[in-house]
N, C-alpha and C positions, 0 to 999 in steps of 0.2 A: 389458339386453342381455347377452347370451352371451358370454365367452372362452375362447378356447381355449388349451390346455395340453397338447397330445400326450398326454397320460395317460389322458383323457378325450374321448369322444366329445363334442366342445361347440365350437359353433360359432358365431364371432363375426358378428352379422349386421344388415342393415338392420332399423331401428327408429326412430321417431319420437324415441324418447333417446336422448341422447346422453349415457351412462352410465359411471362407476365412475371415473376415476382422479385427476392432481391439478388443485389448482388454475388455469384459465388466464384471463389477463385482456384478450383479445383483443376491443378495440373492434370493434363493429357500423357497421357503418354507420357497402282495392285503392279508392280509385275510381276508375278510370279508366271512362270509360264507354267501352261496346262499339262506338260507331260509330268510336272511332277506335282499337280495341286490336287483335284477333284476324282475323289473315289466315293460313289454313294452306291451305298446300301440297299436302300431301297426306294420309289418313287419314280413312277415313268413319268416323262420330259424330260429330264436332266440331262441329257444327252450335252456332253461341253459345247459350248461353242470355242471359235479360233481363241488364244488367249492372246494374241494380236491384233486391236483396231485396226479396219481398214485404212485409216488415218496414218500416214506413212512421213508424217517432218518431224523435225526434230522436237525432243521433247521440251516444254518448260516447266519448272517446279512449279508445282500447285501454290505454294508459301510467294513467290515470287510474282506471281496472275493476282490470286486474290490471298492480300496480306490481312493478316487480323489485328495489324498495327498500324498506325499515321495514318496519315490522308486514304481514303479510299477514293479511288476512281479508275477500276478495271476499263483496259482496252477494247474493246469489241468493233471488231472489223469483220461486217457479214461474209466478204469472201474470203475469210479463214475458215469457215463452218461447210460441216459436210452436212449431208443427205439423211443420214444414216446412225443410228445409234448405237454400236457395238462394242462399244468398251468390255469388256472381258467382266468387272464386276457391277457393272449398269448397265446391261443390255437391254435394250428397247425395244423389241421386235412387235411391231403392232399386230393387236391379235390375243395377245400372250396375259393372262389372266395369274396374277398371284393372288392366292388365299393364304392368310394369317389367321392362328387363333392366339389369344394369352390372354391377360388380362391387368385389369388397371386399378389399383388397389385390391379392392374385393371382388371388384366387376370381373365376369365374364366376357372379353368383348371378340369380337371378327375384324378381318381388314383386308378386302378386296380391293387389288392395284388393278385394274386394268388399261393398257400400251391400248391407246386409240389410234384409228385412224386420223384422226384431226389433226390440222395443226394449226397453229397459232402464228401470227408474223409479229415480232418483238425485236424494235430495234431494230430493224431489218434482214434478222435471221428470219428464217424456218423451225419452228423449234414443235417436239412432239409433243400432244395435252395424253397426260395418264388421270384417268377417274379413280381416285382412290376412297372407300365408302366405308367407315368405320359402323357397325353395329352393335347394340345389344338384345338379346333375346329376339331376334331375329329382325331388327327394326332397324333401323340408320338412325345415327345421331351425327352424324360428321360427312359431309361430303365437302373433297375438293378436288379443283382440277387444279394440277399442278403443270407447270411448262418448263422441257427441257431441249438443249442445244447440245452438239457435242463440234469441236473444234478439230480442224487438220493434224492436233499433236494429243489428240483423243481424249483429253478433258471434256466433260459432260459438265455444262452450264445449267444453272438453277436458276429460268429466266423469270419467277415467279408465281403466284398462285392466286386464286379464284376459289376462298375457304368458308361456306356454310354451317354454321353450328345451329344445332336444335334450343329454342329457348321460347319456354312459352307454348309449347306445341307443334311450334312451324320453323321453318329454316329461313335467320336471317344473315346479313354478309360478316365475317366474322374482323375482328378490329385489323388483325395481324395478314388482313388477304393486303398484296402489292403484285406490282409489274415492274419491270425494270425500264426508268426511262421517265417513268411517273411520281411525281410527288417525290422526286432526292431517292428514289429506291434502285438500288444496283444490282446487277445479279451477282452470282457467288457461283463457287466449282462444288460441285455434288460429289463428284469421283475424278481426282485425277487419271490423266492421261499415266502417268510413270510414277505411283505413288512409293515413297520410300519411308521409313520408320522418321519420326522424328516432323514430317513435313504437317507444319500448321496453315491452317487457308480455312478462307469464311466460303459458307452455304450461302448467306444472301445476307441483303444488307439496307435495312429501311429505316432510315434515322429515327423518325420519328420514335424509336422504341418499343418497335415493333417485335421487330425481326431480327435478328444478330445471330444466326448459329454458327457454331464455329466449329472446327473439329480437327483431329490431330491422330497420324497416324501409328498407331503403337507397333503391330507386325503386320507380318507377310507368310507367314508361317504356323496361323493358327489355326486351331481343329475345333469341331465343333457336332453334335448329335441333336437336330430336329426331327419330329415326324415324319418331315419331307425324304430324308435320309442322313447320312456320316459324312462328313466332308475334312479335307486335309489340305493346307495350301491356303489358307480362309486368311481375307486380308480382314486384317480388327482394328478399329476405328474407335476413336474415345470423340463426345460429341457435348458440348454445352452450350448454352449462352448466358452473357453477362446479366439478362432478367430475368434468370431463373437457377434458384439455387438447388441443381441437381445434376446428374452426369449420367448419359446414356453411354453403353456400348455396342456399336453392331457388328456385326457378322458377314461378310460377306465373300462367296463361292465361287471361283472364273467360272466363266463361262452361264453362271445363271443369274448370279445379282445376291440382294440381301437374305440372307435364312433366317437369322435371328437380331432381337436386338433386346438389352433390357437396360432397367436403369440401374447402377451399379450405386450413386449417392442422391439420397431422397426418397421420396416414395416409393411404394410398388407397383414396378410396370416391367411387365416380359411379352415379346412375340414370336411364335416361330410359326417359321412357313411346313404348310401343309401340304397344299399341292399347288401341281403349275397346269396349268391348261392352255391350248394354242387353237 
């Protein structure tokens, strides 16, 4: 992620890391199924999806895949991974367009995710690239491609990113961009497959001191009110990392993915999903 410094055209911005300063120790903390999670209000798209992955083996704890303690060196075995992206609160349907608005401190800012076509081979999976393009005042200051994987027991793999920050005027590669496989960088679980309260597991993991997020699931039974619409059944997520002293929490709807997120210690930073387009 980006800082800004008045000297420099560079802009501190939403990013799935939660990047750069010291240490904080702030304690943390889907399946719920769809018939009794997702009620909205209002917002066309939202239409649920299954709240079952296609993915049909048996489950493994997320905490157990990718630990946020000892040695890290998750397993990746390409023919474990499927095709297909449908975890009930990380769906991937390419095509599928989220808009975010909030803002980050005082800033006004946007956050357009959009589920590409493309994809990436990492490791020797298939894994899908999402363009995700932070702006202000109707401009980008942030663009990146992010790459993701989802496994046979429906955990969605965070196989790295390709992250551009504005500095100067023009977009240069940002310190905190990795792959997995590259330079000691691993990947990490984005959303478990069978998440349960309590379960802690790293997002990705780039020694160099990059990259460390980590996150921990608090419920499965939370509610939540964005513009997008009301939702009921919202798995909630508490998210840090050890080089940055602050704690996001996010929000997340079966069958559609994230609705909100904001950061609960540190700064001021909120998101909520506005609309969904396909």
């Amino acid at each position: 992620m980006a800082t800004s410094n008045g000297s420099e055209d560079v802009m501190v911005t939403r990013s799935r890391r939660i990047s750069s300063a010291a240490v904080s120790t702030v304690a943390f903390g889907l399946l719920a199924l769809l018939s009794t999670a997702c009620s909205s209000s209002s917002g066309p798209g939202t239409s649920p999806a299954s709240a079952v992955p296609s993915s049909s083996a048996t489950p493994v704890s997320a905490s157990s895949l990718a630990p946020v303690n000892g040695t890290y060196s998750p397993s990746i075995d390409p023919a474990n991974f499927v095709a297909t992206i449908d975890n009930p609160y990380w769906p991937l349907k390419p095509g599928t367009t989220y808009h975010y608005e909030g803002v980050r401190g005082t800033t006004p800012q946007t956050d357009d995710e959009v589920v590409t076509h493309e994809t990436k081979q990492i490791l020797g999976v298939t894994c899908t690239v999402v363009k995700d393009t932070v702006s202000e005042h109707g401009a980008p200051v942030e663009r990146t491609f992010d790459w993701y994987a989802q496994d046979k027991q429906g955990n969605v793999w965070y196989m790295g990113e390709d992250s551009l920050e504005l500095k100067n005027g023009r977009f240069v590669k940002a310190s905190d961009s990795w792959e997995s496989g590259v330079n000691g960088a691993q990947p990490g679980i984005i959303m478990p497959g069978n998440p349960q309260p309590g379960d802690a597991y790293r997002h990705e993991y780039y020694p160099p001191g990059e990259a460390l997020d980590e996150a921990r699931v608090l419920s499965l039974n939370g509610s939540v009110k964005v513009p997008y619409g009301q939702f009921t059944g919202v798995l909630v997520t508490s998210e840090r990392s050890p080089l940055e002293p602050q704690t996001e929490q996010k929000y997340y709807a079966p069958g559609l993915g994230e609705v909100e997120e904001r950061v609960v210690v540190g700064h001021h930073e909120e998101f909520q999903l506005v609309s969904v387009t396909t």
